[in-house]
Steps between C-alpha positions, in 0.01 A plus 500: 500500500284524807709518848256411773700492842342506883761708713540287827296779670511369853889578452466820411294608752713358752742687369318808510395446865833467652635822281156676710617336814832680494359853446184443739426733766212618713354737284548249216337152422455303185184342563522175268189381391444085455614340247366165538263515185660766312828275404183323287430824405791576338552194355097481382588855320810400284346171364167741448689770289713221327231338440331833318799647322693459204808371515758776476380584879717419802295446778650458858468591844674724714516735781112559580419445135412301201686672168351378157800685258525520135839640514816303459643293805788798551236808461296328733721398757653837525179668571429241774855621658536836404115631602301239632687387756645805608190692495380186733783569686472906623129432550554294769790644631300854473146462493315168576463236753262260359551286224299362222283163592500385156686598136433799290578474122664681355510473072816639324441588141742590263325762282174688458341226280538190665388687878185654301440133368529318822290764714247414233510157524544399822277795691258625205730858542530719227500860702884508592747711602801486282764406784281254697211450802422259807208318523420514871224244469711270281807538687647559229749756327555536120760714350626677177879447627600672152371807688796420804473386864327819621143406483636153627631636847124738528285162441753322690454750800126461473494140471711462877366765610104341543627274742661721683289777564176360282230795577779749324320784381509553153733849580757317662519205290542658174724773673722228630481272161579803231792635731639168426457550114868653530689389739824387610523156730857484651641384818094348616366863464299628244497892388230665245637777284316751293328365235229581180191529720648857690379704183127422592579638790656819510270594160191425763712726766526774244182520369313451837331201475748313709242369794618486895738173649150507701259450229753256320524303824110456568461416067310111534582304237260613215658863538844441522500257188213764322571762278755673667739186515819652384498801711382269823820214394682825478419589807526229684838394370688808567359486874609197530866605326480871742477254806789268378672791487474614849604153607147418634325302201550170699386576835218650339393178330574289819317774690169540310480076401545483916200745578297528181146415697568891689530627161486354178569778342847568628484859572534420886788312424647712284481766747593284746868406304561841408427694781281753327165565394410404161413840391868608611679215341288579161658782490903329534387233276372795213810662553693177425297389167588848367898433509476117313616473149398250255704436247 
């Protein structure tokens, strides 16, 4: 049976704009964007997808989203509460200020074949990763949950993210996102752990072809998604992680979103944070990747 509810979105939000109020201060603003035509927005998007799916599909709205789910009413409702909403909730209590203008959908599959059979029908995709992706141009987020919530909270972090801080170079962006791919979200703050991508890593350490924080920062997009992908997500992630780790991950983010026209790479900021020169703090940050464990 087909479930298609409309949150009372204008509730939520006000909901979510008093919790800001309390924990405001003068370093930190949410920045709410208008809502005035994206109420319709939401609303246009649920009676869209219900209109396009079968009817084993809950479709709803809520938080800054639009979920289309092919899991039972319990399964999905417990994903909504358990990482959805908290993720929602240490991003803007560690990370952003701006929130989205309009909804981002987010599809909830139950297995491998019914996700590889929507992507295919809906977007023409057959070329998929076996946890999930986000469609930047569609808005759009479609997920292998059968995999876990992992993948959920990285596409999640990219899709918030772009309105946020939206001329995020590719580095930081998929250094923030795959931190996220294990992670803990208690108490409004969210921690990454050590995950499967630190093998790529320390093998590229080991047998030299590990390439500079410099040269990773300054990759554009074609080289940092090219053929050295899983060394530069690597990369990039346990940064990101090395940086949690010394308590300064968040100020960096604030930091280099707040002054990215002086350097869009980051290394000035990084340097900047840190207090050292990025040659020095290479070094620390080498050191550090040696002692991780995956296991």
């Amino acid at each position: 049976m087909k479930i298609i509810s409309v949150y009372l979105i204008l509730l939520f939000l006000s909901i979510s704009c008093s919790f800001e109020a309390e924990k405001t201060t003068p370093e930190k603003r949410v920045v709410t964007m208008k809502r005035d035509s994206s109420l319709a927005d939401y609303t246009y998007r649920v009676n869209e997808l219900g209109g396009l799916l079968s009817g084993d599909f809950i479709v709803k709205s809520h938080s800054y989203f639009v979920i289309a789910s092919n899991l039972d009413e319990t399964e999905t409702n417990k994903i909504l509460k358990n990482t959805i909403d908290r993720a929602v909730e240490c991003f803007y209590n560690d990370y952003l200020q701006t929130t989205p203008g309009g909804p981002t959908t987010i599809f909830l599959f139950k297995d491998d074949k019914t996700y590889r059979y929507w992507a295919k029908k809906l977007y023409d995709d057959d070329d998929l990763s076996r946890y999930g992706y986000y469609k930047p141009s569609e808005q759009t987020m479609l997920m292998n949950i059968n995999t876990g919530t992992g993948t959920l909270v990285h596409e999640m972090t990219h899709a918030l993210v772009r309105y946020d801080f939206p001329d995020v170079p590719s580095w930081f962006n998929e250094g923030l996102g795959s931190l996220y791919e294990r992670c803990s979200l208690n108490d409004k703050i969210i921690l990454g752990y050590v995950n499967w991508r630190l093998p790529a890593l320390q093998d590229a350490i080991a047998d030299k072809s590990y390439t500079s924080l410099d040269k990773l920062m300054k990759t554009d997009w074609n080289e940092f998604y090219g053929d050295r992908s899983d060394v530069n997500y690597s990369q990039a992630r346990y940064f990101c992680m090395y940086l949690q780790e010394k308590g300064l991950l968040k100020n960096f983010y604030k930091h280099f979103r707040d002054t990215y026209t002086e350097d869009n790479t980051g290394i000035k900021q990084t340097e900047h944070i840190t207090g050292k020169k990025l040659s020095d703090l290479e070094k620390d940050y080498l050191e550090w990747v040696g002692t991780l464990k995956y296991e």
